[in-house]
Biotite code that builds the C-alpha atoms (Angstrom):
import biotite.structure as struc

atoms = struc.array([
    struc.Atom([19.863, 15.777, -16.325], chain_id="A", res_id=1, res_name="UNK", atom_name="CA", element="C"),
    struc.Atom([22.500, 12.716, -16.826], chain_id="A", res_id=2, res_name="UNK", atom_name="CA", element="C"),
    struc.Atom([20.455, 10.061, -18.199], chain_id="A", res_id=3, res_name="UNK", atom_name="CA", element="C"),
    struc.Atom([22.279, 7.382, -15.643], chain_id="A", res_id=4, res_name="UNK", atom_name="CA", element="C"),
    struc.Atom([20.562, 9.688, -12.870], chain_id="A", res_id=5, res_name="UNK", atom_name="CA", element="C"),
    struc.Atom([17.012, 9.692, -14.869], chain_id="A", res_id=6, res_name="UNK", atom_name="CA", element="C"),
    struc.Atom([17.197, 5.978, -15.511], chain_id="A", res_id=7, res_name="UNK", atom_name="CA", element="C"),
    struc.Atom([18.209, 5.152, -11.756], chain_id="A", res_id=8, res_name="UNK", atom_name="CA", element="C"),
    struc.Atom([15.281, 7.579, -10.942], chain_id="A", res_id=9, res_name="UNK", atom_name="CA", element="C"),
    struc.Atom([12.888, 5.486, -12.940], chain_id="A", res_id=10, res_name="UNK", atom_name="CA", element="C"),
    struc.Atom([13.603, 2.390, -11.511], chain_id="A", res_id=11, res_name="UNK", atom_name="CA", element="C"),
    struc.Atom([13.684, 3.619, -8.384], chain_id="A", res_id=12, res_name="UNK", atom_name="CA", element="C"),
    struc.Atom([10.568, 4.507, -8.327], chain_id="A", res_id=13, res_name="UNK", atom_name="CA", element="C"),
    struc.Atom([9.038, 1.387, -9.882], chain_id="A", res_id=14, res_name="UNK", atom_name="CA", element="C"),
    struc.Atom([10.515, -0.403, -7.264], chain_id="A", res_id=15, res_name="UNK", atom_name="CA", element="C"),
    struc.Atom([8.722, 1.833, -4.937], chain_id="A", res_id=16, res_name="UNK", atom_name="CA", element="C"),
    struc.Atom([5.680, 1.579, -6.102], chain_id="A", res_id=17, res_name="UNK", atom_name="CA", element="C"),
    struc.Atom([5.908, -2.198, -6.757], chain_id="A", res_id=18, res_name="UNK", atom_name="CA", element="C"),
    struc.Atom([7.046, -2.865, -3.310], chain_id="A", res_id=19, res_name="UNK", atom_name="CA", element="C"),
    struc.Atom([5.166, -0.422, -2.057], chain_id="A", res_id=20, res_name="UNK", atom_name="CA", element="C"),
    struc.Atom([1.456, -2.098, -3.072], chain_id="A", res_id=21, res_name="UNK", atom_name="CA", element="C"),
    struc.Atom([2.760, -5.716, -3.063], chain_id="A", res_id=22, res_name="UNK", atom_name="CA", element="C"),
    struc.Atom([3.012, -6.253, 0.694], chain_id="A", res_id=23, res_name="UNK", atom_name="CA", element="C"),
    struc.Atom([-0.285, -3.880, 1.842], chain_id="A", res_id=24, res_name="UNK", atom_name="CA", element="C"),
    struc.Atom([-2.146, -5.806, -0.957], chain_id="A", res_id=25, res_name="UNK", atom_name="CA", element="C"),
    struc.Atom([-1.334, -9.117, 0.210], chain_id="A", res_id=26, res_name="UNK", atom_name="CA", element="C"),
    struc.Atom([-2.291, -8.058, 4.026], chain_id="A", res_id=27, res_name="UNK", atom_name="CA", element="C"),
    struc.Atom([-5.384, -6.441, 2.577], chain_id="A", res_id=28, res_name="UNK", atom_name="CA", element="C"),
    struc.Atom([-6.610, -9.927, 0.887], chain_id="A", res_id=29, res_name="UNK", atom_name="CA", element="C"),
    struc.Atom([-5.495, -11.122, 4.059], chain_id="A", res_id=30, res_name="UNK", atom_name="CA", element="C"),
    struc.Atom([-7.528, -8.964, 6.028], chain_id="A", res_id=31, res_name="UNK", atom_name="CA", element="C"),
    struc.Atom([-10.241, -9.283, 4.796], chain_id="A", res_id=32, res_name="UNK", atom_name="CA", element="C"),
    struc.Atom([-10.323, -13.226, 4.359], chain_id="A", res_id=33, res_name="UNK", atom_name="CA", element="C"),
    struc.Atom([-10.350, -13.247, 7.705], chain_id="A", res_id=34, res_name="UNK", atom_name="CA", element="C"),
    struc.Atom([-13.256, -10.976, 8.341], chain_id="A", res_id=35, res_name="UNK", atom_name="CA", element="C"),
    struc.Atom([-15.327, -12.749, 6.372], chain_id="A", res_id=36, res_name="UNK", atom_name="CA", element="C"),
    struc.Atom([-14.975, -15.941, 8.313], chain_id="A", res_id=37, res_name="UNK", atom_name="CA", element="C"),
    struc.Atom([-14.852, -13.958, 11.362], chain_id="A", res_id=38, res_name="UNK", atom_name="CA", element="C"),
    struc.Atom([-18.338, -12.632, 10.394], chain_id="A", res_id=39, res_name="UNK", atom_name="CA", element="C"),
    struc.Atom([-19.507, -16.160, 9.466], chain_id="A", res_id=40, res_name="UNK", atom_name="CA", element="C"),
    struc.Atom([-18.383, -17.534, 12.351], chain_id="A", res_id=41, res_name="UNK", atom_name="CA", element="C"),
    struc.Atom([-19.704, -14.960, 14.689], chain_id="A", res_id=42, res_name="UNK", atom_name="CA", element="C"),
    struc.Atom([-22.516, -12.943, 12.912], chain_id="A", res_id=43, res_name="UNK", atom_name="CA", element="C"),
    struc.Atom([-23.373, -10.801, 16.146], chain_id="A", res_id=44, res_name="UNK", atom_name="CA", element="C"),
    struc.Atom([-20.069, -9.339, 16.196], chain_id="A", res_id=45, res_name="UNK", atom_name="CA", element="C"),
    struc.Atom([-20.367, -7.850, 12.631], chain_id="A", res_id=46, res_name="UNK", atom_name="CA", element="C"),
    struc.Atom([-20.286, -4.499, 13.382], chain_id="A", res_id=47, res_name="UNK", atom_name="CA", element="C"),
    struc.Atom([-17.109, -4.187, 15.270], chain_id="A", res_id=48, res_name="UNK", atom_name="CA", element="C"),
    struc.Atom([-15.132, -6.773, 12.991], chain_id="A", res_id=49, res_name="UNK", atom_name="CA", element="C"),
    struc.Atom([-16.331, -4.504, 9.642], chain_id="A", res_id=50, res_name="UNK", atom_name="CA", element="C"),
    struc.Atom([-15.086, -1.545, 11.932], chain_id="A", res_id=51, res_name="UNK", atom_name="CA", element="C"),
    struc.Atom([-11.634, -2.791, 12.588], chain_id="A", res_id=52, res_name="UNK", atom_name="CA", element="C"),
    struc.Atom([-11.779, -3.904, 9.317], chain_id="A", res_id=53, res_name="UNK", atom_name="CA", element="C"),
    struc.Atom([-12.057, -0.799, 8.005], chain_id="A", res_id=54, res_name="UNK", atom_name="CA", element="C"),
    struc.Atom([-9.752, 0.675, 10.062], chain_id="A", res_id=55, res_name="UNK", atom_name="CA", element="C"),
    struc.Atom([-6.526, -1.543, 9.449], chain_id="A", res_id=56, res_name="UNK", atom_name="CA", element="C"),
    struc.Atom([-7.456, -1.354, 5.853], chain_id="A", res_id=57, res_name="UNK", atom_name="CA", element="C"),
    struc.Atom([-7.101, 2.636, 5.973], chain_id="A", res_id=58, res_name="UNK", atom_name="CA", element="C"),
    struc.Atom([-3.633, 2.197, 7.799], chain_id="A", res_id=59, res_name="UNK", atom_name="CA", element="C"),
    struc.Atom([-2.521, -0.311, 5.485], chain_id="A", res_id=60, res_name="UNK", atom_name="CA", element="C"),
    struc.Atom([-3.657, 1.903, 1.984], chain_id="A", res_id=61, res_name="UNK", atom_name="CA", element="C"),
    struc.Atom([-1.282, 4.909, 3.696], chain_id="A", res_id=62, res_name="UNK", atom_name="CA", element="C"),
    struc.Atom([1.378, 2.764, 3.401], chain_id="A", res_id=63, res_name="UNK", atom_name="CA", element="C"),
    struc.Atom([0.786, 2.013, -0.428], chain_id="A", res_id=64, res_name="UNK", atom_name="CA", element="C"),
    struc.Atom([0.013, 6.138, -0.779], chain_id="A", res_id=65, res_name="UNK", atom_name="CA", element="C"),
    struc.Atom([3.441, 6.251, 0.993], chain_id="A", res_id=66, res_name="UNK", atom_name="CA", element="C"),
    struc.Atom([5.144, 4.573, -1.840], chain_id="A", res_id=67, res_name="UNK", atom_name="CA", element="C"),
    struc.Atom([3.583, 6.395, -4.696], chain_id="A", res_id=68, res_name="UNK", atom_name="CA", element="C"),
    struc.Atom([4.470, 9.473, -3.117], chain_id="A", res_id=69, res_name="UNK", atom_name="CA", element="C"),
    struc.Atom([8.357, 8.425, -2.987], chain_id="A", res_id=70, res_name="UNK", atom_name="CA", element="C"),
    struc.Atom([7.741, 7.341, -6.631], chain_id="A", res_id=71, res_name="UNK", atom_name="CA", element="C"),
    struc.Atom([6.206, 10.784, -7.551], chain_id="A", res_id=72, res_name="UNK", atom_name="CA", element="C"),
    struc.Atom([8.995, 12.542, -6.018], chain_id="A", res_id=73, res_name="UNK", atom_name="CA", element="C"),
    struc.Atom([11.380, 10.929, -7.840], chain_id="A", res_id=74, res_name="UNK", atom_name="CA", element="C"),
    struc.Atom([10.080, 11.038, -11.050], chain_id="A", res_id=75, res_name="UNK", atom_name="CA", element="C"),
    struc.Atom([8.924, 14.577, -10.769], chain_id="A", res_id=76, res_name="UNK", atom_name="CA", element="C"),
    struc.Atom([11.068, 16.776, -7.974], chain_id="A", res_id=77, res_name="UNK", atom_name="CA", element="C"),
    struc.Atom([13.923, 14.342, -8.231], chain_id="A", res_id=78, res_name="UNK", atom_name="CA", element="C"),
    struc.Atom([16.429, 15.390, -5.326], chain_id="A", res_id=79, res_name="UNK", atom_name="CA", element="C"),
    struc.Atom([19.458, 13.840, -7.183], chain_id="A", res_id=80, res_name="UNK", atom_name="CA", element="C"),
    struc.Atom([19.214, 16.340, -10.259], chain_id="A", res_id=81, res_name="UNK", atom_name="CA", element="C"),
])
């Protein structure tokens, strides 16, 4: 493999993974920040603020997953070899 390829490869993927987590991490702190005074604001509606909770914070970890499998791919099956 031409080492300009490997090394584009590499930092391709770190940027993937970096921006991958960066932005669902923030709206995950976010998230649940806001639950939490949700919850002490309204303690009766717990259980459907931990549900959609729980929900937006599945939808927002496939989007992180999302990015380490474009990482993965091009550290490991790398299309541009």
């Amino acid at each position: 493999m031409d080492p300009i390829i490997a090394a584009a490869s590499v930092l391709a993927a770190a940027l993937a993974i970096g921006l991958g987590a960066i932005g669902p991490g923030i709206g995950q702190g976010n998230a649940a920040g806001r639950a939490v005074e949700g919850i002490a604001r309204q303690p009766e509606a717990e259980g459907k603020i931990r549900g959609t909770l729980l929900l937006s914070l599945a939808f927002m970890e496939a989007l992180t997953i999302y990015g380490l499998v474009v990482a993965l791919v091009l550290l490991f099956a790398n299309p541009f070899a």
